[in-house]
C-alpha positions as CSV (number, residue, x, y, z in Angstrom):
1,X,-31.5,-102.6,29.9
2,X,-33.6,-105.4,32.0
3,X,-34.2,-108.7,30.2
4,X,-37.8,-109.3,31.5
5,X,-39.7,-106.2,32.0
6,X,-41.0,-104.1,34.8
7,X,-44.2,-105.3,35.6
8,X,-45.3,-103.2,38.5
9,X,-48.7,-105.4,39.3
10,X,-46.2,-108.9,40.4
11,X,-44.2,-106.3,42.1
12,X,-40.9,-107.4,39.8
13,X,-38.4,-104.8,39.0
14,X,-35.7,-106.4,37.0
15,X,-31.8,-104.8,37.8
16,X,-34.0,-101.8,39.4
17,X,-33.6,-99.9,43.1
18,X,-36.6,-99.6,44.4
19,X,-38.2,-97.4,47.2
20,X,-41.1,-97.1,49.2
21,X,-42.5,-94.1,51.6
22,X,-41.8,-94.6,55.8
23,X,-44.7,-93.7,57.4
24,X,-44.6,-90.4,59.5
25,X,-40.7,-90.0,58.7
26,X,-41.6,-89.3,54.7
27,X,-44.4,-87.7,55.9
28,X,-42.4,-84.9,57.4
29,X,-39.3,-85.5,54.5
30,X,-40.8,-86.9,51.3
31,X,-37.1,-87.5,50.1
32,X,-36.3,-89.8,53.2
33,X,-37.8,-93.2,52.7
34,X,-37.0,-97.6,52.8
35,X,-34.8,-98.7,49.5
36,X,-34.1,-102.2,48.2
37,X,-32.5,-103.5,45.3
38,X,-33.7,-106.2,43.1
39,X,-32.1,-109.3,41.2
40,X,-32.0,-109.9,37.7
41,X,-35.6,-111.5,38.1
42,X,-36.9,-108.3,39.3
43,X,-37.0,-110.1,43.5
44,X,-36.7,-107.4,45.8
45,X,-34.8,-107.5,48.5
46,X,-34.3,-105.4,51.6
47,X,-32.4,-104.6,54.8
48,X,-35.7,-104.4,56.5
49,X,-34.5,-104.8,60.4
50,X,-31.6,-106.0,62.4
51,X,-30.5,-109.4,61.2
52,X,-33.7,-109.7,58.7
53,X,-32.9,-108.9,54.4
54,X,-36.6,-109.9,53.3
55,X,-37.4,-110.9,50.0
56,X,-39.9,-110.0,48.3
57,X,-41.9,-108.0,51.1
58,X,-40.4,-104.7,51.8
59,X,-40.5,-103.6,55.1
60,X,-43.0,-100.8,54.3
61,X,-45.0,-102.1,51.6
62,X,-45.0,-102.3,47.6
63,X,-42.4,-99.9,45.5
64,X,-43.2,-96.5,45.2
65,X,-40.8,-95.4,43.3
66,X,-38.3,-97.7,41.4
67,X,-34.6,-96.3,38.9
68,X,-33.8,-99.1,36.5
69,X,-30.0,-98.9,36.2
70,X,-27.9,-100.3,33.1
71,X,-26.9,-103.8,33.2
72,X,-24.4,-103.5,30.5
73,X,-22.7,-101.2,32.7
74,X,-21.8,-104.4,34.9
75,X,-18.4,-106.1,34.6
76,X,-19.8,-109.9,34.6
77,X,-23.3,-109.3,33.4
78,X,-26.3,-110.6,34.8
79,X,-24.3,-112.9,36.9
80,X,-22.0,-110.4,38.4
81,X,-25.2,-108.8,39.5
82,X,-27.3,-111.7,40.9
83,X,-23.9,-112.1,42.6
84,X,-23.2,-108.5,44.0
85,X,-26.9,-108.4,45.3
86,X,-26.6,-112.1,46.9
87,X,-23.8,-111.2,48.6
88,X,-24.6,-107.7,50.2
89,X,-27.9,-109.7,51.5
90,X,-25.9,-112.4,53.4
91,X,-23.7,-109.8,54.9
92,X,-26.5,-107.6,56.3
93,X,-27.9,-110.7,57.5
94,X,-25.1,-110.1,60.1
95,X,-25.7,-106.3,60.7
96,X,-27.8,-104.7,63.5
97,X,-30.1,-101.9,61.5
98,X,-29.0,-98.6,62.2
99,X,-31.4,-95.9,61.3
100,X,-28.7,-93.6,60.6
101,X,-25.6,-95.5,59.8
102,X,-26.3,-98.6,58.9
103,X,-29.5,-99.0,57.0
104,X,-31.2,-100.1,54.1
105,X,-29.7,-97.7,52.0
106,X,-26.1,-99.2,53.0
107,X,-27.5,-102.5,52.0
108,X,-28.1,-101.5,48.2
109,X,-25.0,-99.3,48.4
110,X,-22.7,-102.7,49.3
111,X,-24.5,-104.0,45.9
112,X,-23.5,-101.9,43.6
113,X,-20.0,-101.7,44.9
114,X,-20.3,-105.5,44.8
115,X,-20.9,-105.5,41.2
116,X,-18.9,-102.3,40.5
117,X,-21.8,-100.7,38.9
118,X,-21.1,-98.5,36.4
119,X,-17.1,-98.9,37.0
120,X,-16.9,-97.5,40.7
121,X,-16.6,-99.2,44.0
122,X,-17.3,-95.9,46.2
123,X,-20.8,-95.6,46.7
124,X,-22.8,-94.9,49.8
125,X,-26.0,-94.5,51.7
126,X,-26.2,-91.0,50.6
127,X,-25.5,-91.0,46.7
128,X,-27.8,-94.1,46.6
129,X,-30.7,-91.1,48.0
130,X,-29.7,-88.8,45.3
131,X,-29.6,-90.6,42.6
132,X,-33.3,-92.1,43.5
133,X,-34.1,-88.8,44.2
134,X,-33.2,-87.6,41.2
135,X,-33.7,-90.1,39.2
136,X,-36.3,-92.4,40.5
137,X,-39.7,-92.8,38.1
138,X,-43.1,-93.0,40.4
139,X,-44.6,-96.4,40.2
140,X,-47.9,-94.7,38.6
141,X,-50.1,-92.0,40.0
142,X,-50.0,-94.0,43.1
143,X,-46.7,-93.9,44.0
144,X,-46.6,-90.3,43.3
145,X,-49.3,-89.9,45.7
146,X,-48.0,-92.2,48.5
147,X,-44.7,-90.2,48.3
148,X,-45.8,-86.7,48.4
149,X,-50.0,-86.2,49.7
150,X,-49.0,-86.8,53.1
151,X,-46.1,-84.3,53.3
152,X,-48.4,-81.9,50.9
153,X,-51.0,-82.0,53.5
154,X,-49.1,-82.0,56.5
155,X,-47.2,-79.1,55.4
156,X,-50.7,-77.8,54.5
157,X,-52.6,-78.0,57.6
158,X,-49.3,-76.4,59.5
159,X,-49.3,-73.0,56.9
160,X,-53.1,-72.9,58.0
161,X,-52.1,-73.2,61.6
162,X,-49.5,-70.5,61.5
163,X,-52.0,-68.4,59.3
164,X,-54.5,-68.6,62.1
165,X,-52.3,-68.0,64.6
166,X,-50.1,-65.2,63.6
């Protein structure tokens, strides 16, 4: 896998996507949030706004959720991924951020078919979802909470509502 580890406390997240809650939209779809993908170093970076890949400070705060993916399972190594990840960042520093079309997920989406990860050049905004969807790890109890207390409670307070009302 990663040659340095995850160390969630420095915020580094060797070969890893990583994810983080968007305030009031995750709160009403806990599936829907802000992706990056990090370097070889575990350096995040993110389509975070129109012109603007940060690194390092995701546009909605720290990782809540991060899926380590295989380097070995990258034609050129660690290279070819430092590379793949470089490169889709200097392109989207030409984009205009697109909520729906054109977003952060698109951004991590161009890396991997940068670096041909694992083998295939088709990916998109929508498989890069699933698979942290489905395959994403919680960055501790409180990324688990970050993700899904807001969209428990909301969700919550609106059965109560209806209760009441019907």
């Amino acid at each position: 896998m990663a040659t340095e580890p995850i160390d969630i406390r420095k915020n580094r997240y060797p070969f890893c996507i990583v994810w983080t809650p968007i305030p009031m939209i995750t709160w009403l779809f806990p599936f829907i949030g802000h992706l990056g993908i990090c370097t070889s170093s575990g350096i995040i970076r993110d389509f975070a706004g129109s012109y603007f890949v940060s690194e390092d400070q995701m546009g909605f705060g720290d990782p809540a959720k991060y899926l380590q993916l295989e380097i070995s399972k990258v034609p050129g190594g660690v290279s070819a991924w430092d590379r793949a990840v470089q490169d889709a960042s200097e392109e989207y520093k030409n984009h205009v951020h697109n909520l729906c079309c054109d977003n952060c997920h698109s951004h991590v989406a161009l890396a991997l078919n940068n670096m041909a990860y694992p083998g295939k050049r088709n990916w998109n905004m929508v498989a890069v979802c699933w698979q942290m969807l489905f395959h994403g790890k919680h960055v501790g109890c409180s990324g688990f909470l970050r993700t899904w207390a807001p969209a428990v409670l909301l969700y919550a307070i609106i059965a109560v509502i209806a209760v009441f009302l019907a």
